[in-house]
C-alpha positions as CSV (number, residue, x, y, z in Angstrom):
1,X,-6.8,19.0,15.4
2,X,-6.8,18.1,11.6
3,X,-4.5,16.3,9.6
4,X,-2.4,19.2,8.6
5,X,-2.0,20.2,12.0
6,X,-1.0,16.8,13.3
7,X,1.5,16.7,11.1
8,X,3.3,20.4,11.8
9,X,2.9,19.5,15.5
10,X,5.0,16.2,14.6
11,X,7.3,18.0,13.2
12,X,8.4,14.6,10.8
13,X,11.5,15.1,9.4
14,X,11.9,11.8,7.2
15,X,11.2,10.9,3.7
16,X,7.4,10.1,3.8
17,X,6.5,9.1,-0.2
18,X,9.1,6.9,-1.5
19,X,9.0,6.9,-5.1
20,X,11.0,8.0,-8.0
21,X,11.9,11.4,-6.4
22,X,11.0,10.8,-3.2
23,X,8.7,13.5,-1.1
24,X,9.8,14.3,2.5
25,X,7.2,15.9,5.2
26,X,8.2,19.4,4.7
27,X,7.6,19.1,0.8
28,X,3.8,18.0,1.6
29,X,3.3,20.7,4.2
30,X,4.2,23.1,2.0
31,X,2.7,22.0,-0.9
32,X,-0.6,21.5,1.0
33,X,-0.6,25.1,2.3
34,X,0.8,26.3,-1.5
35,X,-2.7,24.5,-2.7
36,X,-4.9,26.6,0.0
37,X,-3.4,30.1,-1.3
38,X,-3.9,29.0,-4.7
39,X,-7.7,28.2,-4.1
40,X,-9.0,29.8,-1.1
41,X,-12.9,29.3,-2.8
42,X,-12.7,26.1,-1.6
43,X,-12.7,26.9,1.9
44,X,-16.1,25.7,3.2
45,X,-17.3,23.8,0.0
46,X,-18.2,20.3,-0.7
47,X,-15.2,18.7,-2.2
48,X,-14.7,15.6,-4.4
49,X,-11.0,14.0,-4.6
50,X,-9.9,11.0,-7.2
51,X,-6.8,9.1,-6.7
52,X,-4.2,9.7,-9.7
53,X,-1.3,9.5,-8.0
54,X,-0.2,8.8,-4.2
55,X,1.6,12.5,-3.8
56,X,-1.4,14.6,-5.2
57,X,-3.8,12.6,-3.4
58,X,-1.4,13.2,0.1
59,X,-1.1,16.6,-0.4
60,X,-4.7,17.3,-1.3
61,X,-5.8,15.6,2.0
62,X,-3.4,17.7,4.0
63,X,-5.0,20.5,2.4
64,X,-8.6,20.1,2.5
65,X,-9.2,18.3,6.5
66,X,-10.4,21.4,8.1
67,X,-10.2,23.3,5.3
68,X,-13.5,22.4,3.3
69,X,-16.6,21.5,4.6
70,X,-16.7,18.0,3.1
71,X,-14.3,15.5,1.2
72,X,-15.7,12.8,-0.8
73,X,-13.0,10.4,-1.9
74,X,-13.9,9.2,-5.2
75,X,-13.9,5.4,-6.1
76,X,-13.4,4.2,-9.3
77,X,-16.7,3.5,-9.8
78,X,-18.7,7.4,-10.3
79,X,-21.2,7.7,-7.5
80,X,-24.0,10.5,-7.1
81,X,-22.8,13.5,-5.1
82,X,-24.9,16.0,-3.5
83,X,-24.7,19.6,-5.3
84,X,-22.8,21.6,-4.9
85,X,-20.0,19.3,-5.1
86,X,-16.8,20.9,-6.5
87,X,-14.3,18.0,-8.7
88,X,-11.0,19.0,-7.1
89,X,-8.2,19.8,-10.0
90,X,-5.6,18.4,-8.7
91,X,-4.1,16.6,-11.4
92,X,-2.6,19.8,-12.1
93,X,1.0,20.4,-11.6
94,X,1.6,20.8,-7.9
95,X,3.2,24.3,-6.8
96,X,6.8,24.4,-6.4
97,X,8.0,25.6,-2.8
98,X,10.9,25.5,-1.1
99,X,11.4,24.9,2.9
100,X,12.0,28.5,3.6
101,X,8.7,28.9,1.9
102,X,6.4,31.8,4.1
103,X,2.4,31.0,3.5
104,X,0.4,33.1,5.1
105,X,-2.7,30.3,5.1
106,X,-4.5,29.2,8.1
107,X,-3.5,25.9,9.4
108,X,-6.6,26.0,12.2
109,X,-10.1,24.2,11.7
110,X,-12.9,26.6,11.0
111,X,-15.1,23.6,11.6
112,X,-14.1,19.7,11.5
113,X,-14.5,18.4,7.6
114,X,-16.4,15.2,6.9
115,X,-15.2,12.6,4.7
116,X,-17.1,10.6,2.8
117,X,-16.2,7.0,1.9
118,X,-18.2,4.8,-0.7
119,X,-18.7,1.1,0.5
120,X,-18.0,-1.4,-2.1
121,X,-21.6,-2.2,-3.3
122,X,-20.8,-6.2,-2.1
123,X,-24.4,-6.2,-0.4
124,X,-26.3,-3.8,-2.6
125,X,-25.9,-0.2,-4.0
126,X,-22.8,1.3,-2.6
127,X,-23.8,4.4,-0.8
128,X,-21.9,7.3,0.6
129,X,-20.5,7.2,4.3
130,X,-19.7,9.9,6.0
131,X,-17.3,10.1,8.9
132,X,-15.1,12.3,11.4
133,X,-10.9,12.1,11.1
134,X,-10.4,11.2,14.7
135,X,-12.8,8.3,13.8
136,X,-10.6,7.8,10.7
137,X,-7.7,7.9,13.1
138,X,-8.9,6.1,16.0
139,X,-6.8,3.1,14.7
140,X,-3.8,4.8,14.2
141,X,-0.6,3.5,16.3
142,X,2.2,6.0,16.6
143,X,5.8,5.2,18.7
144,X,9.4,5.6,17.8
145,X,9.2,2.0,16.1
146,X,6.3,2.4,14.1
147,X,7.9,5.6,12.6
148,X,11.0,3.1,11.2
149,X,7.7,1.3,9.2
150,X,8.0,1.5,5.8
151,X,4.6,0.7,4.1
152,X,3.5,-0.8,1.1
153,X,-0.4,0.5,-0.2
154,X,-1.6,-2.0,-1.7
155,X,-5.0,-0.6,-1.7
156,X,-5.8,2.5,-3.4
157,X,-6.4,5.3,-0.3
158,X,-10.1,6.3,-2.0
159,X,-11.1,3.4,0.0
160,X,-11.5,2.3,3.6
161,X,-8.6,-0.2,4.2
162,X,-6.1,2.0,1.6
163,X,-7.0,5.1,3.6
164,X,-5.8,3.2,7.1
165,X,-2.7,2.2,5.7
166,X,-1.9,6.2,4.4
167,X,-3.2,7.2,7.6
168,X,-1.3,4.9,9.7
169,X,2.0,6.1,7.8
170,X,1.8,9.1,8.0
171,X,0.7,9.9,11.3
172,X,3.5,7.9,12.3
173,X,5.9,9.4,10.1
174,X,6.7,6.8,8.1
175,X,7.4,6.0,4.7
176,X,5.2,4.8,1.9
177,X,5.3,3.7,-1.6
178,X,2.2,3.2,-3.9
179,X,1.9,-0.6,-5.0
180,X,-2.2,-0.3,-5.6
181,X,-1.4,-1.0,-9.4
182,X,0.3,-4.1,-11.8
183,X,0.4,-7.8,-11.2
184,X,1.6,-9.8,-7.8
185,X,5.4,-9.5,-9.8
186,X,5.1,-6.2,-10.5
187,X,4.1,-5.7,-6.9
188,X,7.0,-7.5,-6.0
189,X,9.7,-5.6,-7.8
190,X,8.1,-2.7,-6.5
191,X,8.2,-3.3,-2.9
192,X,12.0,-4.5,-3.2
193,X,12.8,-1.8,-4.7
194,X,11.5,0.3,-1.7
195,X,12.6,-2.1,0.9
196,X,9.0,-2.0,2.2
197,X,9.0,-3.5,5.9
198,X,5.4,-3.6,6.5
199,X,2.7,-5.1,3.6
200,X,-1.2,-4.5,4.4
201,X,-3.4,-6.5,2.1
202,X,-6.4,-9.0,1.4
203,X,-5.9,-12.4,1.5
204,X,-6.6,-13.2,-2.3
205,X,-3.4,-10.6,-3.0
206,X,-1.5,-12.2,-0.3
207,X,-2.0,-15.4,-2.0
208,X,-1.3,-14.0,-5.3
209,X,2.4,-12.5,-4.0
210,X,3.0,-16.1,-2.2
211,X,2.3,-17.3,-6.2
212,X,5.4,-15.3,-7.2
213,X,7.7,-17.4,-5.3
214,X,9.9,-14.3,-4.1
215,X,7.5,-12.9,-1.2
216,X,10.2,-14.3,1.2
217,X,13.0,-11.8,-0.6
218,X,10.8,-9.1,1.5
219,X,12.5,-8.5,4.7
220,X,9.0,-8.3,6.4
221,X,8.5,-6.1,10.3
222,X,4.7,-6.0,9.7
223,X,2.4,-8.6,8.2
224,X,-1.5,-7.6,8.0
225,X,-4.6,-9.1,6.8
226,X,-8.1,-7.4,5.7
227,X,-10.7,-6.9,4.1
228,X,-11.8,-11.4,3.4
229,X,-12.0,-14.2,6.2
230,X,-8.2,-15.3,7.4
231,X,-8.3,-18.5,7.0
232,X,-6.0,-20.6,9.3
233,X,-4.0,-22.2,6.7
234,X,-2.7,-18.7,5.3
235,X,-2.3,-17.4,8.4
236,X,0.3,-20.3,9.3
237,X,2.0,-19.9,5.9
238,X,2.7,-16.1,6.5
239,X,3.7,-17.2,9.8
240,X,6.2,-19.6,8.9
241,X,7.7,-17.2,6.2
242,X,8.0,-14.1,8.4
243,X,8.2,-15.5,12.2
244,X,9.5,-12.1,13.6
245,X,7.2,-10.1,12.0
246,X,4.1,-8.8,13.9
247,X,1.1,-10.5,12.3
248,X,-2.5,-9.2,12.4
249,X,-5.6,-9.8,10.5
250,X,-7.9,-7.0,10.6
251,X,-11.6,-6.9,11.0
252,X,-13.1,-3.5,9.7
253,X,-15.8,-1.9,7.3
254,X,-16.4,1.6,5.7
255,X,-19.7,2.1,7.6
256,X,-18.3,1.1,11.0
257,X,-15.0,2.6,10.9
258,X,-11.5,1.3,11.6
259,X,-12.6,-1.7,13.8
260,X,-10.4,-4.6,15.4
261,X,-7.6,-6.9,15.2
262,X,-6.4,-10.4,16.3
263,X,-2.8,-11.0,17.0
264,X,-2.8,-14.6,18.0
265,X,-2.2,-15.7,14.9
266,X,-5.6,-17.6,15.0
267,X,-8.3,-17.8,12.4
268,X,-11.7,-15.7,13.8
269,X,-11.7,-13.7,16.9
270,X,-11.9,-15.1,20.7
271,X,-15.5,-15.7,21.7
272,X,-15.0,-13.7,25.1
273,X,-15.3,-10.4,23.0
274,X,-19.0,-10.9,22.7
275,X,-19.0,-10.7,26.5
276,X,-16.8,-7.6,26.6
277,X,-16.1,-4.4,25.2
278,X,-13.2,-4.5,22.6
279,X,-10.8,-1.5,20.8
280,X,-13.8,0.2,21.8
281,X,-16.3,-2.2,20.2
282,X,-19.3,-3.8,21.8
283,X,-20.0,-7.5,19.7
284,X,-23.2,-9.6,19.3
285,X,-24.3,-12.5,17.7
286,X,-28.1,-13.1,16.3
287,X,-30.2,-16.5,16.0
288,X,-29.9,-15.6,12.6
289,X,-25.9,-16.1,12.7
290,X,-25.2,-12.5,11.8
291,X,-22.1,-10.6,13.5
292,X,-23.4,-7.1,15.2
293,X,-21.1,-4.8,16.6
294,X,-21.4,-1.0,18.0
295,X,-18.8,1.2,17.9
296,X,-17.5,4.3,20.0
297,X,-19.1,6.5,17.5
298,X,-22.9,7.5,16.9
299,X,-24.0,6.1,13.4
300,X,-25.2,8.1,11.3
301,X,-28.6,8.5,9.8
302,X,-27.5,6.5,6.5
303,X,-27.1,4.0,8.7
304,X,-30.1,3.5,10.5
305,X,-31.7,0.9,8.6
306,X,-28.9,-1.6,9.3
307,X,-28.7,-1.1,12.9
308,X,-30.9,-1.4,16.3
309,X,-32.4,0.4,18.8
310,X,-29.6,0.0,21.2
311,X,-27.0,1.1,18.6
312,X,-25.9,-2.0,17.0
313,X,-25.2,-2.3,13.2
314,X,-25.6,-5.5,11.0
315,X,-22.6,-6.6,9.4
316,X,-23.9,-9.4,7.3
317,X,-21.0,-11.0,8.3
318,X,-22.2,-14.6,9.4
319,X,-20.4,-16.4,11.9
320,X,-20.2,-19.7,14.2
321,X,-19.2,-19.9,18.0
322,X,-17.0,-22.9,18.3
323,X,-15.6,-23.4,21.5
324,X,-13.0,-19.9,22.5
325,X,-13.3,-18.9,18.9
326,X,-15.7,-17.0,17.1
327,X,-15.2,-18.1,12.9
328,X,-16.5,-16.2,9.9
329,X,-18.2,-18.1,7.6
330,X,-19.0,-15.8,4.9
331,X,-21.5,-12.7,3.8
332,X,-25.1,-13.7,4.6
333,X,-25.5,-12.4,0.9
334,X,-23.4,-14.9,-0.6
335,X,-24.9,-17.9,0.4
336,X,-25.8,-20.7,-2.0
337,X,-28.9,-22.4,-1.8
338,X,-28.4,-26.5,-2.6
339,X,-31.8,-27.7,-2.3
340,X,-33.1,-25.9,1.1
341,X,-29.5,-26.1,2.4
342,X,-27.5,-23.3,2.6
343,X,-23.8,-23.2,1.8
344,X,-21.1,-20.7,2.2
345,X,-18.8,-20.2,-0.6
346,X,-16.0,-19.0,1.7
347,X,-16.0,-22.0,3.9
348,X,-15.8,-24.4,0.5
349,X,-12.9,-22.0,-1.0
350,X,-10.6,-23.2,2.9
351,X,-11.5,-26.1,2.7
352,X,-9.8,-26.5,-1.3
353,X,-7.3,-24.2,-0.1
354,X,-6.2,-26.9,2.4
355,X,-4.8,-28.9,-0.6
356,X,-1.5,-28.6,-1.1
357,X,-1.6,-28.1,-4.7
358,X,-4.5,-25.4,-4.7
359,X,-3.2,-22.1,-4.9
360,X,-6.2,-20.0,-5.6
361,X,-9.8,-21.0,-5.4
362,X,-13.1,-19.1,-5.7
363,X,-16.7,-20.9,-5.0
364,X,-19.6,-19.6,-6.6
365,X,-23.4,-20.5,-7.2
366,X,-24.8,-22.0,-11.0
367,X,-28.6,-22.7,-11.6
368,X,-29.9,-26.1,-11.1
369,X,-33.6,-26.4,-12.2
370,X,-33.8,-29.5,-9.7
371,X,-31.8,-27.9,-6.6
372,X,-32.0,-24.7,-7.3
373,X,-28.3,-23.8,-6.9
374,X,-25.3,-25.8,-7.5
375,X,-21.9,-25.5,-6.0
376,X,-19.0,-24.8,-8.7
377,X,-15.7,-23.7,-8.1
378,X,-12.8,-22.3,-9.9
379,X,-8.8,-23.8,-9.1
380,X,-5.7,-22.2,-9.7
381,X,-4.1,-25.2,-9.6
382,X,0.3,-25.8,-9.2
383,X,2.5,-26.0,-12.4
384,X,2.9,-29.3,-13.9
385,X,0.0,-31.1,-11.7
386,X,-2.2,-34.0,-13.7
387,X,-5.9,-32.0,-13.3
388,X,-7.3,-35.3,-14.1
389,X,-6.0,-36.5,-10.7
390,X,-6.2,-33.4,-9.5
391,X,-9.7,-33.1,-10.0
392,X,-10.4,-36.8,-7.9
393,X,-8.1,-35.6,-5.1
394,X,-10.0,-32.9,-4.6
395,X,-13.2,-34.4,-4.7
396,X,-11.9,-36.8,-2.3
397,X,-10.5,-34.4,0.1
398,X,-13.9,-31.9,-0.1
399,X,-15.6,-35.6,1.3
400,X,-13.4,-35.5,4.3
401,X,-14.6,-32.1,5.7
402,X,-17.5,-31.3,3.7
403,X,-21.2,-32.4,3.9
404,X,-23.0,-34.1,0.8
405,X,-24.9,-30.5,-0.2
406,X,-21.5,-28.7,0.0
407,X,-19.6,-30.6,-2.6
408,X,-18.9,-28.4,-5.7
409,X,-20.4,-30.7,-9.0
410,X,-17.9,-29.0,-11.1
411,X,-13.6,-27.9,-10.8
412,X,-12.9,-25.7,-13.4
413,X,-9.2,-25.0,-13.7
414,X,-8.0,-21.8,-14.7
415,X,-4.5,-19.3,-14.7
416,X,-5.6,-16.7,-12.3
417,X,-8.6,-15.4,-10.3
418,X,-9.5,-11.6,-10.6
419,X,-9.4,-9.1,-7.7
420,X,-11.7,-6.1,-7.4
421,X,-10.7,-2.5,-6.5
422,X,-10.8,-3.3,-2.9
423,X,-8.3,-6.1,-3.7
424,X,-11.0,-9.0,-2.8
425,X,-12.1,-12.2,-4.5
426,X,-14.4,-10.9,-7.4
427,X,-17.0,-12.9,-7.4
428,X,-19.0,-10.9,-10.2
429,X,-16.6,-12.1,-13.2
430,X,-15.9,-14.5,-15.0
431,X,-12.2,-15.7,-14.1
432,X,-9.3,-15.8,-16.6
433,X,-8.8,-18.9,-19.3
434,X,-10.7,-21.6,-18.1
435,X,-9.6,-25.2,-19.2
């Protein structure tokens, strides 16, 4: 069953784009079957889809699963496509229909379409990944509750984690409202305007909406985490601020599919999933440190070179055991080499973020022609704090949990931190007005 046809079987009567004018179900349906009429050539071709806006993007989904033979959802970033690739026109204006609309288009499947997803390029040359919608799906919860949800995307849906958060809304019939663009206040004012109920976002952007001082105006049912390590001290902040809300941190990525999540409100994962099959994943852990996992699904030939014999795929996610817990430490490709010791930029960054007076931080790598790396860090400090002192606080407090190679030789303070597409930490750029 495709997307199109999940959604006329639901039979969703509610408003499911909140926005200026907002869009109900109905409208996408039959805009969506409007869009096959006007371009039945595209029935069996390759397809490539950008994101301008969250309605044409909706209603171009709905139109092309099972209707074209493949969908490749455009990042920002232009990517090679195969020929015979067709650029969808759908910034044109959508077709006008009314409820009592008659189509006479084909709903059914003539074969299952395959969407293609670009990773982010993080561990080398992004590369196309191509995958089935009940894989896209499989994550999907759907009850009378989680139709009341009304979602913030914070992500644009041309990637991975924005794609679960539109597929989760509306397969359940919820609502959604586009937040992808503007700074943490306009993100803010946004998602009060909307009453939004349920937020999905990185950590870095949940960190930058805390910084606004007016997260806790949001009246918050759902509280989710993905895409960066969930530390423990932002997972008890969120959990002070919203202590009804259902809080999850999500661990996922564009070549395994939708993946798993932990709901005890504890950093990492429990270490008796490496024993046992869980959400329909099968988890390992190398000599080398490095997180495997297998999922439901076959990979794909793309694939093969990060996985094993028995099915496994390489995350470069590396990780320690301690005690019940499984912890990330960071991408095996990020680590920083201090003299033959190795040192992960993401444990650094929770260790700083401990301080009560750090609001951001991002650890990165400069060349020492003695130790061949050096460990520096950027701060986005609190208003009205002495960096002088600052500075030997932290220095102090790194001491406390930190071994001798780990300790960054240099703060630099600075207003804000950068975010990529995916809304994580860039660690590719400089950040914004040092000092």
């Amino acid at each position: 069953m495709n997307l199109l046809q999940r959604l006329l079987y639901a039979n969703y009567q509610a408003i499911a784009i909140s926005g200026d004018s907002d869009i109900s179900y109905t409208q996408l349906i039959n805009q969506a079957l409007a869009l096959r009429q006007a371009y039945p050539a595209l029935q069996q071709q390759a397809v490539a889809l950008t994101f301008v806006d969250l309605q044409h993007f909706v209603v171009a989904v709905l139109a092309l699963d099972g209707w074209c033979r493949a969908l490749y959802l455009m990042p920002d970033s232009s990517l090679t496509l195969p020929e015979l690739t067709i650029a969808w026109p759908f910034s044109s204006p959508l077709p006008v229909t009314s409820a009592s609309t008659k189509l006479a288009v084909s709903i059914a499947s003539a074969a299952p379409t395959r969407w293609y997803l670009a990773t982010s390029g993080t561990t080398g040359t992004p590369k196309w990944i191509g995958h089935s919608f009940p894989c896209l799906s499989r994550a999907v919860k759907t009850s009378a509750q989680s139709g009341l949800s009304r979602w913030a995307l914070c992500y644009q849906p041309n990637r991975f984690a924005g794609l679960q958060v539109l597929l989760q809304s509306v397969l359940s019939g919820a609502c959604i409202c586009d937040c992808s663009r503007g700074d943490a206040q306009q993100r803010i004012n946004m998602m009060r305007q909307h009453q939004v109920n349920a937020i999905s976002a990185t950590p870095s952007l949940w960190r930058q909406l805390l910084m606004t001082g007016q997260l806790n105006t949001l009246v918050l049912q759902q509280v989710t985490l993905g895409g960066e390590i969930a530390d423990q001290a932002l997972l008890n902040t969120l959990s002070r601020l919203f202590p009804t809300a259902r809080l999850l941190h999500i661990y996922a990525s564009t070549e395994a599919g939708a993946g798993f999540a932990v709901a005890d409100k504890r950093a990492g994962f429990p270490s008796s999933w490496l024993s046992q099959h869980h959400s329909g994943f099968a988890l390992k852990v190398d000599n080398q440190q490095h997180l495997w996992l297998k999922p439901p699904q076959t990979a794909q030939a793309s694939q093969a070179e990060q996985g094993d014999h028995d099915g496994y795929l390489d995350t470069e996610d590396l990780v320690s055991i301690e005690e019940d817990r499984v912890i990330f430490l960071g991408r095996a490709s990020g680590v920083i080499n201090v003299g033959g010791n190795k040192v992960h930029p993401e444990q650094v960054e929770q260790v700083l973020l401990l301080h009560p007076n750090v609001l951001q931080a991002r650890v990165y790598a400069k060349a020492s022609s003695v130790l061949g790396q050096l460990v520096v860090t950027d701060i986005v400090a609190a208003a009205d704090i002495d960096r002088n002192a600052l500075q030997l606080q932290l220095l102090l407090h790194c001491q406390q949990y930190l071994q001798r190679y780990q300790l960054p030789t240099r703060f630099n303070f600075v207003t804000g931190l950068a975010t990529n597409a995916t809304g994580k930490l860039n660690r590719q750029t400089e950040s914004r007005e040092p000092s």
